[in-house]
N, C-alpha and C positions, 0 to 999 in steps of 0.2 A: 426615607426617600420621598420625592414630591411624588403628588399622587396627580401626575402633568391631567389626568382627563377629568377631573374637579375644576380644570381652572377654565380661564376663556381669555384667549388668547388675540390678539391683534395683526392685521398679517402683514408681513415685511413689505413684501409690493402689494398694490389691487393690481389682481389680474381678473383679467375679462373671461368672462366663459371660456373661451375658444383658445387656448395654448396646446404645446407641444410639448411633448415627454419626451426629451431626447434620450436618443440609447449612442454614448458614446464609447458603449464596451465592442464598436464595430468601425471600422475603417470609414469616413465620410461618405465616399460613396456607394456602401452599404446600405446607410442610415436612408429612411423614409423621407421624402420631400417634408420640407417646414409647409406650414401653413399660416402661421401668424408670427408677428414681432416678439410674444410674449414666450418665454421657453423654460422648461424646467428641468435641472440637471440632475441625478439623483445620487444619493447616498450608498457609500460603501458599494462602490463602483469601481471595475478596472478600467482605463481607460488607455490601452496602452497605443503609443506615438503622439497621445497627445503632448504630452510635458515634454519638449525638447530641447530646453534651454540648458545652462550648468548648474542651475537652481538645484534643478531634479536629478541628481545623479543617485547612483546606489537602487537601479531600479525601482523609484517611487512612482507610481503611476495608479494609486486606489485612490477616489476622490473620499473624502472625512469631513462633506459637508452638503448643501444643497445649493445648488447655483439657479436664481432667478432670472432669467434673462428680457431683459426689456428693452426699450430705446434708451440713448443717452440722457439724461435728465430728469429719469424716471425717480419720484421720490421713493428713500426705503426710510419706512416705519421703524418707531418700536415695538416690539413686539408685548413688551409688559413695564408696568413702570417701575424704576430703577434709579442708576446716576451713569456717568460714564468713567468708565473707568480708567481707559487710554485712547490715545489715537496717535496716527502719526503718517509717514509717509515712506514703505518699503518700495526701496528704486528700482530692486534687480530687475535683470529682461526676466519678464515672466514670474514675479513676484505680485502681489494684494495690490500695489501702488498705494492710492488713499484709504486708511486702514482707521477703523471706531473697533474700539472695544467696550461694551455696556454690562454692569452689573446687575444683578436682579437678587430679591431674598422673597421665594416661594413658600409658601409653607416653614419657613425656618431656617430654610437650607438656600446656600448661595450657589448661581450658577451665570455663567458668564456666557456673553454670544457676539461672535466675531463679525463685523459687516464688511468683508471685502471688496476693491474694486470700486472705490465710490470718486467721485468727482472732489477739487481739492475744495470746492469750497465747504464741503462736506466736515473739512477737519478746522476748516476757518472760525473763530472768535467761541470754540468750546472750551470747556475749563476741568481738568479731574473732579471729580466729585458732584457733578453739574445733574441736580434732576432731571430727570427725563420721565413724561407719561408715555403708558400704553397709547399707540396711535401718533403719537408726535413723530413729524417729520425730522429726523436726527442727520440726513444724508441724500444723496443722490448718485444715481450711478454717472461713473465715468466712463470718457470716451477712450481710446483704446489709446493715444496720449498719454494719459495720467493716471491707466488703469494698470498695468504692468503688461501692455499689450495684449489685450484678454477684448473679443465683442463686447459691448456692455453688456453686464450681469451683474449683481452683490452675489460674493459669495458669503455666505449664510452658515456658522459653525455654532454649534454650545461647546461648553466646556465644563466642566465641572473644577478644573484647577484654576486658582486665578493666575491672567499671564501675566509678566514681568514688562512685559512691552505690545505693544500691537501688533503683534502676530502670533502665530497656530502652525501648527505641520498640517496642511489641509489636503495635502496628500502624502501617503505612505506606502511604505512599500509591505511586501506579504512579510516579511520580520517583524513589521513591526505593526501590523493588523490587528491583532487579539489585542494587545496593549494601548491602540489607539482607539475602537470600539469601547473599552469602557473609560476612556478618560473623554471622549467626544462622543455623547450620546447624538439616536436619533435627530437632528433637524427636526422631522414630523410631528417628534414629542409635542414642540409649539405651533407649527408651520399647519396642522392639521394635513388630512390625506391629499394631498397634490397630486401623487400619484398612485 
């Protein structure tokens, strides 16, 4: 296994001091006033009413990654250096829209991390296999146009299988939880404690 707290890791967005912890396991007007542009959405979370599209059917509504939420434009990082592995552009309503996939080999061991939600130039004039360093500007978030009608945020997965295509189950349903936890470790692993 990597041993993620050896490494030193790059952070997908800079965020400023001052962000929000959203708790989207509560109906919006539940949730605590926002404070800042800057948001962070958490891991192995229920969220239920939010995913309403046909995307999500069969009761899927745990989130299976970390959502950074910024203004549109906002660049997302790499987190360590690596290549890319895919990208592309999922259309559904309520889908990743502009989608990167990067590969990384840690201590030995390969592990992949999905950037959702990014703006299309994001996925413009990259190539498979294309180096990428920790820190390099790989993407940017999109606007809710070209994001799968989502506020702007990356959404933010690892993975530990390599995907086939630019995409991930970034949410799941309680069937298939246990089985998505170890194929989609921690976010935090790299992202360090956000929240």
């Amino acid at each position: 296994m990597i041993d993620f707290s050896a490494q030193q890791f790059h952070p997908v967005v800079l965020l400023p001091e001052d962000y929000d912890v959203l708790d989207l396991s509560v109906p919006p007007d539940q949730s605590p006033p926002r404070h800042s542009q800057f948001s962070i959405g958490r891991y192995n979370e229920q969220r239920p009413g939010t995913y309403t599209t046909d995307l999500f059917e069969e009761g899927r509504d745990i989130h299976i990654g970390v959502d950074i939420g910024a203004p549109a434009g906002t660049a997302v990082h790499a987190f360590c250096d690596g290549w890319i592995e895919c990208f592309g552009y999922n259309a559904g309503d309520g889908d990743y829209g502009n989608t990167l996939v990067s590969g990384h080999r840690i201590d030995g061991i390969e592990i992949f991390a999905l950037y959702g939600h990014l703006d299309s130039a994001s996925i413009t004039d990259k190539m498979h296999g294309q180096e990428i360093r920790a820190g390099m500007v790989i993407g940017w978030l999109g606007a809710e146009h070209e994001n799968g009608g989502w506020p702007p945020h990356v959404h933010f997965q690892l993975a530990w299988k390599r995907p086939g295509r630019p995409d991930l189950p970034g949410v799941v349903s309680k069937d298939n939880l246990a089985q998505a936890l170890q194929d989609y470790p921690d976010p935090l692993l790299v992202l360090g404690p956000l929240y």
